[in-house]
C-alpha positions in Angstrom: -13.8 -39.0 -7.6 -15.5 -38.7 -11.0 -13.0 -36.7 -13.8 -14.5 -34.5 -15.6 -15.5 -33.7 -19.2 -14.0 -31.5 -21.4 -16.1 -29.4 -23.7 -14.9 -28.9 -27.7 -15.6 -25.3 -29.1 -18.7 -26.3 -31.0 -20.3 -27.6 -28.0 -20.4 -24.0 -26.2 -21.0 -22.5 -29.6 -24.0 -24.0 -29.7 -24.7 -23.5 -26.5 -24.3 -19.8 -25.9 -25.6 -19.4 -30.1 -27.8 -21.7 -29.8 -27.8 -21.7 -33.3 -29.0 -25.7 -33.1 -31.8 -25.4 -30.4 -31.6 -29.6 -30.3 -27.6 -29.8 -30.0 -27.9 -26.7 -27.2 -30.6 -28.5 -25.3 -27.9 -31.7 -25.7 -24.9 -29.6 -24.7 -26.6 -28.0 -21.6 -28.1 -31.6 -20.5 -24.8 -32.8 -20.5 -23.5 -30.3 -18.4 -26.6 -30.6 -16.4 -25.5 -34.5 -16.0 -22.2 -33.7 -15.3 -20.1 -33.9 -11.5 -17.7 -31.3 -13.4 -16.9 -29.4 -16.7 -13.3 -28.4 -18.1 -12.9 -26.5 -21.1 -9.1 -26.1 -22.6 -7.3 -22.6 -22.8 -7.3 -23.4 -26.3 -10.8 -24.2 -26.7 -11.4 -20.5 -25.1 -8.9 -18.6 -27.6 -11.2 -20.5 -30.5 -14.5 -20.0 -28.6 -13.6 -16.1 -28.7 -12.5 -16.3 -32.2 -15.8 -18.2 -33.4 -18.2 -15.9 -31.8 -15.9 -12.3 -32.9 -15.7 -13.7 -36.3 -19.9 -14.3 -36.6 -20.4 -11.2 -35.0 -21.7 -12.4 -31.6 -19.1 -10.3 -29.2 -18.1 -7.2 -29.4 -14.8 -5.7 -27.6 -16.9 -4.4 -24.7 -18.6 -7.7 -24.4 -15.1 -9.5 -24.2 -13.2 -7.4 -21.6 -14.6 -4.1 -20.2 -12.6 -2.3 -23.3 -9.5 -4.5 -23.3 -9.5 -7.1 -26.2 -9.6 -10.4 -25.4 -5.7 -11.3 -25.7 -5.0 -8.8 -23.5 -7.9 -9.6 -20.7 -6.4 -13.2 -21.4 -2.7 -12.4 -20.8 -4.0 -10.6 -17.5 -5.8 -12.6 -16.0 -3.2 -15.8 -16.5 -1.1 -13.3 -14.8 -3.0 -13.8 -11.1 -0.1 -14.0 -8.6 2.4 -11.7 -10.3 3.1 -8.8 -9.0 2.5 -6.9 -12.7 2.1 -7.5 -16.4 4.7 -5.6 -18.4 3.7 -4.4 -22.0 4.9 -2.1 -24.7 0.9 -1.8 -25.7 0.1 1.7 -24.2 -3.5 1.6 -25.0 -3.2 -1.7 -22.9 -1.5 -0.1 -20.0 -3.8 3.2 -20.0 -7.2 0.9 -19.9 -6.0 -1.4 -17.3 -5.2 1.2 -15.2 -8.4 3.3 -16.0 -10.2 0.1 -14.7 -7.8 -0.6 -11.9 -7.3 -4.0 -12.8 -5.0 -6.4 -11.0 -2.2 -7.2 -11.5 -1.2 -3.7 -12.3 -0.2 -3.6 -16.3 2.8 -1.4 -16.9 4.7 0.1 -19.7 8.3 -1.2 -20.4 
């Protein structure tokens, strides 16, 4: 069994930018060439920071209204039976979107 690569936040900036067309071509080949890809939690959190911060995603792009901490926090909750918040706004759009696990109020 081959291990697989993992992918540094400039590697899928460029990619999904493609802001470099040569390093995007080289970041998608490698994928391409790859048996499997793994990209860190923590490359995601700066991934989503990058691209917010050059104005490349918007809220609604992240999480269907929720921001991305919170879309985050849910979906690392998988298995529980809810996710319990003070954030109201939180609460209210996860429930407006039915999303699972439930996210309630404290």
């Amino acid at each position: 069994m081959t291990l697989p690569v993992a992918l540094d936040t400039n590697l899928l900036v460029r990619l999904l930018t493609n802001d470099d067309p040569q390093q995007a071509r080289r970041v998608a080949d490698l994928i391409d060439a790859s048996s499997a890809c793994f990209v860190p939690i923590t490359v995601v959190l700066e991934l989503e920071w990058v691209l917010r911060g050059a104005d490349q995603l918007s809220r609604e792009t992240i999480g269907r209204g929720l921001d991305f901490a919170g879309a985050l926090h849910l979906l690392r909750s998988e298995g529980c039976a809810a996710l319990v918040s003070f954030d109201r706004a939180f609460v209210r759009t996860a429930g407006e979107l039915s999303l699972t696990p439930a996210v309630q109020e404290l």
